[in-house]
C-alpha positions as CSV (number, residue, x, y, z in Angstrom):
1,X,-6.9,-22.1,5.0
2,X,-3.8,-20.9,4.0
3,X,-1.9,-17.5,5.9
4,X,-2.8,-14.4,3.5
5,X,0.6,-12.6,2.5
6,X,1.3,-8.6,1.8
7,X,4.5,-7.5,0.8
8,X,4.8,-3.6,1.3
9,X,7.5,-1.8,-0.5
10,X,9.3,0.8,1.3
11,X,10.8,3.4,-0.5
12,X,13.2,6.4,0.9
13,X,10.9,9.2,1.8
14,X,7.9,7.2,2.3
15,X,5.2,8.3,4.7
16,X,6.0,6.5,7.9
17,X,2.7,7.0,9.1
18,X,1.2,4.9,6.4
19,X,4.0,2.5,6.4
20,X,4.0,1.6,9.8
21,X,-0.1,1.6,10.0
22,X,-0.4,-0.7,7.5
23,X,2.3,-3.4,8.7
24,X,1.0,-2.9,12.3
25,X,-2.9,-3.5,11.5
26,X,-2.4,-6.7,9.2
27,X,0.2,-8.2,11.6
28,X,-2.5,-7.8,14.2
29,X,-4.8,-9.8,11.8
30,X,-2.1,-12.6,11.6
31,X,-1.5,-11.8,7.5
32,X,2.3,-12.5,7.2
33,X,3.9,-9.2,5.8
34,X,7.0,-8.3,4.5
35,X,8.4,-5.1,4.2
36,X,10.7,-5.0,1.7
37,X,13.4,-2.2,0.8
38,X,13.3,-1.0,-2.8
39,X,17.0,0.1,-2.3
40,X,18.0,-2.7,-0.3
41,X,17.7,-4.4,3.6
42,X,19.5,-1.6,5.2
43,X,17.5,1.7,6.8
44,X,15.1,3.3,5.0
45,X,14.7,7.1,6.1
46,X,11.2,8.1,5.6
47,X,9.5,11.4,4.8
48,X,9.8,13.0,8.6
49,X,13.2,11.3,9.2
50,X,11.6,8.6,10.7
51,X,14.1,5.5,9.7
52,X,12.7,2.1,9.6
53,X,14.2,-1.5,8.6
54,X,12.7,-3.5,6.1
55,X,12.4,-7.1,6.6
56,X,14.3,-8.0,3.1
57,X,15.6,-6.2,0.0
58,X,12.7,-6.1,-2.9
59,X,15.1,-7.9,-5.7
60,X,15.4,-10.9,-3.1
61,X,11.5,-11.5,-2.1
62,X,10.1,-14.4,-3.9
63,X,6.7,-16.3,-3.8
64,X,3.0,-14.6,-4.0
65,X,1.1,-12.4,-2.4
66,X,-2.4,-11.5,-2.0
67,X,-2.0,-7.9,-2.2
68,X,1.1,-5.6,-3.0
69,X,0.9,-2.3,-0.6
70,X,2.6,0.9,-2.1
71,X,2.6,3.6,1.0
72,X,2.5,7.2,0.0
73,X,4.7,9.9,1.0
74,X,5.5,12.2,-2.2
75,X,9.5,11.0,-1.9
76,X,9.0,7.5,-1.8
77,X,6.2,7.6,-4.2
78,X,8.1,9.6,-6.7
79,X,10.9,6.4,-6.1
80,X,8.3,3.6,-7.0
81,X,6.7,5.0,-9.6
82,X,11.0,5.5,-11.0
83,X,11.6,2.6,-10.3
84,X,11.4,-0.7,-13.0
85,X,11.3,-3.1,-10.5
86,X,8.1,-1.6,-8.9
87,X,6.5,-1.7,-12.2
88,X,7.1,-5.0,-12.9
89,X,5.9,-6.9,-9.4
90,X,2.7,-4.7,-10.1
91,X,1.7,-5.9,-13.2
92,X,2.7,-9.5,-12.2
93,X,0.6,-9.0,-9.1
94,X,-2.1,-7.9,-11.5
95,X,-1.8,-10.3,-14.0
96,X,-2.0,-13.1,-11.5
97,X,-5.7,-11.3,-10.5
98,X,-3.6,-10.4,-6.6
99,X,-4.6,-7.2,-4.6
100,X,-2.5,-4.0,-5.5
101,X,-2.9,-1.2,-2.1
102,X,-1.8,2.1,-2.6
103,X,-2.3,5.2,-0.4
104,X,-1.4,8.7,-0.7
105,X,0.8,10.2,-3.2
106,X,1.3,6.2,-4.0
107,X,-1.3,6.0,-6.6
108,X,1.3,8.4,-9.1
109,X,3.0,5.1,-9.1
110,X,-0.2,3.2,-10.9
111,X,-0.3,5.8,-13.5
112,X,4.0,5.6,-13.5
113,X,3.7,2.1,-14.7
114,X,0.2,2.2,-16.8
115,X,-1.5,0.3,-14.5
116,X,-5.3,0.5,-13.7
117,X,-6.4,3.1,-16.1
118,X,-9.6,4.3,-15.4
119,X,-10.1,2.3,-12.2
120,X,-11.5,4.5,-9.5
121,X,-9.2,5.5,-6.8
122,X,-8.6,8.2,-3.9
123,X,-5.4,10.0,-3.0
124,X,-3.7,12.8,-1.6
125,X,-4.6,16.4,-3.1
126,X,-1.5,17.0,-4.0
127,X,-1.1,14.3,-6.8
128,X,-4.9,14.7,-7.9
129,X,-4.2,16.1,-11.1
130,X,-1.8,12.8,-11.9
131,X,-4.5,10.6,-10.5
132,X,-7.4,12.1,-12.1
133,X,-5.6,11.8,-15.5
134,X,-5.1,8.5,-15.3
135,X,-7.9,7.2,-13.0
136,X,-11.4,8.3,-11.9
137,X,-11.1,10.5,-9.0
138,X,-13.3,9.7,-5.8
139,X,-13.2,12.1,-2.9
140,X,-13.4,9.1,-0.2
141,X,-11.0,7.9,2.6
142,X,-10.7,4.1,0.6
143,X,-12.1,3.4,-2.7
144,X,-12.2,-0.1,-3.8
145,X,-12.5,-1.1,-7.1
146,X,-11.5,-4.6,-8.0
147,X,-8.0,-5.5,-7.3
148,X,-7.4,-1.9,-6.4
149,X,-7.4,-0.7,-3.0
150,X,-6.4,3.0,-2.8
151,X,-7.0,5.9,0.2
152,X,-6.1,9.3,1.0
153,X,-3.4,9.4,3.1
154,X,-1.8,9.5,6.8
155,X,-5.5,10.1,8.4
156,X,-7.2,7.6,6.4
157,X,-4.2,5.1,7.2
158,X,-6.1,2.9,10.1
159,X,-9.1,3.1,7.4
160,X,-7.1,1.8,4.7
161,X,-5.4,-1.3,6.4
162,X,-8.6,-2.4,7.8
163,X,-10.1,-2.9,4.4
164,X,-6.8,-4.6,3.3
165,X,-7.7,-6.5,6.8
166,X,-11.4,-7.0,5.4
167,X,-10.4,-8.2,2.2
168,X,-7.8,-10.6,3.0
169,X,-9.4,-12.6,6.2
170,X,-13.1,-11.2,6.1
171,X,-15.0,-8.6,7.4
172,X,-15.3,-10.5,11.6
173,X,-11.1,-10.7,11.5
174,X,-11.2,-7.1,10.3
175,X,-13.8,-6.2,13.4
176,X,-11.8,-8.3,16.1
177,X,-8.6,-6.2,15.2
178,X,-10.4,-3.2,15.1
179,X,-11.9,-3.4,18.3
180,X,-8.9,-3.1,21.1
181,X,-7.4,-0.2,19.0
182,X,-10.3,2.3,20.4
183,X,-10.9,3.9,17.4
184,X,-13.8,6.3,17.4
185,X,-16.8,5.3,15.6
C-alpha cells in the first residue's frame, strides 16, 4: 500500500494554528506532507507573526497527491485565492478525482478559482457571505462532501486533520493518532 501524500500550501498571513495542526496530525499518521511556500522556500510569516519554513517552494513540487490542504487565515487566504498558481494545482487536483482541504477563510479561495460550486462546505464567519454565494453553507466544524473537505477554523483544526487522517489511511489510523493527543471527547 502505497504512503498517502498532502501537500499544504502556505501562504503569507496564513493561520498558523491551522497550518501547523494539520502538518502535525497527518505526520503523526505517517502521510508524507509537504509544505510548500506559495512565494518561495524562505520564511513564511503567518497571521500572528508566527514565521514558519516550508519544506519547498510551490512552483518546484512535482508528483501527486491525495489531497491538496489550503489553511485559512484571511491574509493568506486572500494570497491563494490571487494567486494563478493556486488555481491551477486545484483544478488539476480535482480533475485527477484527488482530495482538495480547506479550512477557514480558505474556502474564498474555491470560489477565487470556480471550483466546487455548490458543494457543501463550512468556514469562518467572516467569509460566509463569499462562501455561501458560491457554495452551500453548513454551520458544522467539517463538512465533507466528495473530494471536498472544508471546516471552520483554528478550533475546529484537530477536527479537521483527523478527517483528512480518516480519509486518507481509514478511520482505526485516524483513532490510533487521536488517542495520545488527549483530546476531550
Amino acid at each position: 500500500m502505497k504512503t498517502p501524500r498532502a501537500l499544504v500550501i502556505l501562504a503569507e498571513g496564513a493561520e498558523e494554528m491551522e497550518t501547523v495542526t494539520v502538518v502535525d496530525v497527518l505526520r503523526r499518521a505517517e502521510i508524507e506532507v509537504v509544505l510548500a511556500g506559495l512565494d518561495g522556500p524562505g520564511p513564511v510569516r503567518c497571521s500572528r507573526g508566527v514565521r514558519l519554513v516550508p519544506d519547498a517552494e510551490l512552483s518546484a513540487v512535482t508528483g501527486d497527491f491525495d489531497v491538496v490542504v489550503l489553511p485559512g487565515g484571511k491574509g493568506g487566504a486572500e494570497r491563494l485565492a490571487g494567486a494563478a498558481a493556486v488555481g491551477e494545482r486545484l483544478r488539476a487536483q480535482a480533475q485527477a478525482g484527488g482530495a482538495v482541504a480547506a479550512i477557514c477563510a480558505a474556502p474564498i479561495a474555491l470560489a477565487a478559482h470556480g471550483l466546487f460550486q455548490g458543494k457543501s462546505m463550512a468556514c469562518h464567519p467572516s467569509v460566509n457571505d463569499v462562501v455561501s454565494a458560491h457554495g452551500a453553507l453548513v454551520a458544522s466544524p467539517v463538512v465533507e462532501d466528495g473530494q471536498l473537505v472544508t471546516s471552520q477554523g483554528p478550533g475546529t483544526a484537530l477536527a479537521f486533520a483527523l478527517a483528512l487522517v480518516a480519509r486518507l489511511s481509514g478511520e482505526d489510523v485516524a483513532a490510533r493518532v487521536r488517542a495520545p493527543m488527549m483530546l476531550p471527547s
